[in-house]
C-alpha positions, 0 to 999 in steps of 0.5 A: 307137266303142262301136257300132262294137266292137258290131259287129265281134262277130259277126265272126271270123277263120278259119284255112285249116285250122282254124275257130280263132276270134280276136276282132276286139274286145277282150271286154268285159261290155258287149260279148261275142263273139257259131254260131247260139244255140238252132239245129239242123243244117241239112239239105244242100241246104236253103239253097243259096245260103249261103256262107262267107268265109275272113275268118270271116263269112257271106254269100249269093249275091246272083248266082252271082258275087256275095256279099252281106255285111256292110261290118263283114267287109270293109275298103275297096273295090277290087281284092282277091283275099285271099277265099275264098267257100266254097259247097255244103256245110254241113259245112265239112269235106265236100269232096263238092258243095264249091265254093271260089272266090277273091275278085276285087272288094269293094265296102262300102257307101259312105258305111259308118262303123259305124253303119248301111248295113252291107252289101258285095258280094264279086266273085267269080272264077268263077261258082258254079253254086247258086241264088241268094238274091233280096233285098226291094225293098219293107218288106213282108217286114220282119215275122214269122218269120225264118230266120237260119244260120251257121256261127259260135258256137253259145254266147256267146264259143264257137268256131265250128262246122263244120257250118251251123245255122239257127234262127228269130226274130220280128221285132221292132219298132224301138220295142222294141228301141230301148227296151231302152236301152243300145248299142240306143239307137244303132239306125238305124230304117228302115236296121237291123232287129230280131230276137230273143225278149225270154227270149233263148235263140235268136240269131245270134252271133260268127261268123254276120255277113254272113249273111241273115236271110230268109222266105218270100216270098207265092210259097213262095221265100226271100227276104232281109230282113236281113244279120247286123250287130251286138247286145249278146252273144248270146241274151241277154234282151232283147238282140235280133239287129240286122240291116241291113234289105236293102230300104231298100238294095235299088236301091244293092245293084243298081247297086253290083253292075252296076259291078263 
């Protein structure tokens, strides 16, 4: 159960009218509330197809009527309309270029009990007309630079924030972030994926769940890598991020997104 607390951290519920924070987790020292820690504004129109979900995660667009995010954000499968996708803005409060558009569908990964095959996809009612976030099909991109961007705390146990902020974080192996003991020795190599600086200071937080960690592809365009899944606080010391590495989960993505 500790893994699962683990991972409900970096998720928030946000009011319709307010970005008021309410843990799904009781806090603990083990187990801290995780915007992003250590980041900058993003820049309108830089990272197009971000959205945000009124339950108080991320997400991407995996198609113009698709969210991709994390089974954690998400509770069950089938028929809900409770959801909704904010998309075209980075300040949450801007109704200039805002689209909002309900929920129709959610489908969490099968098979999802907290540990690993952290995914969902959000059916929406309309289209929203925004590119979209291609995600890897291969481990070739699972290394480098990332880029990671939420809308959640920008401190440890802060509130989330209105506008999006984006940050950068090295790949880490999953030999080093296993060795860093402690909630890291549950890490499901070859399903989940590391990212963060041993000093800490930079990572994704409460809030920031279900969003994409992406990099360039070796054609200049954004391609997805991970998802925004769990970690012990944020930005501490050789506490790296834990994303749900996209590639090994590639082809279920796309036939679950074919049935809906």
């Amino acid at each position: 159960m500790k893994k699962l607390f683990t991972f409900l951290k970096r998720a928030a519920v946000a009011g319709a009218a307010a970005l008021a924070v309410v843990s799904l987790q009781p806090v603990s020292a083990n187990a801290a509330p995780n915007p992003v820690v250590g980041g900058t504004r993003a820049a309108q129109g830089e990272f197009p197809f971000m959205v945000r979900l009124s339950m108080g995660c991320g997400g991407a667009l995996y198609t113009q009527q698709i969210v991709l995010t994390a089974a954690h954000c998400v509770s069950g499968s089938g028929n809900n309309t409770s959801i909704t996708a904010t998309a075209g803005v980075v300040d949450l409060q801007s109704t200039s270029g805002r689209v909002q558009v309900r929920s129709t569908k959610v489908l969490q990964a099968p098979g999802y009990n907290g540990t690993g095959k952290d995914w969902a996809l959000i059916k929406l009612a309309q289209p929203i007309n925004l590119p979209t976030l291609k995600i890897a099909t291969t481990s070739q991109y699972n290394t480098g630079d990332f880029t990671v961007a939420g809308w959640g705390a920008a401190r440890e146990g802060g509130a989330q924030q209105r506008y999006l902020l984006k940050a950068t974080v090295p790949f880490v192996s999953d030999a080093t972030c296993k060795a860093y003991g402690g909630l890291y020795d549950d890490l499901v190599p070859g399903e989940e994926i590391c990212a963060g600086f041993a000093a800490g200071g930079v990572d994704t937080c409460q809030g920031d769940s279900g969003g994409p960690m992406f990099r360039k592809d070796n054609a200049g365009a954004w391609i997805q890598v991970g998802i925004v899944s769990w970690g012990e606080g944020c930005a501490r010391p050789n506490a790296p991020g834990v994303y749900t590495e996209v590639s090994t989960f590639a082809s279920a993505i796309a036939q679950a997104a074919s049935t809906l």
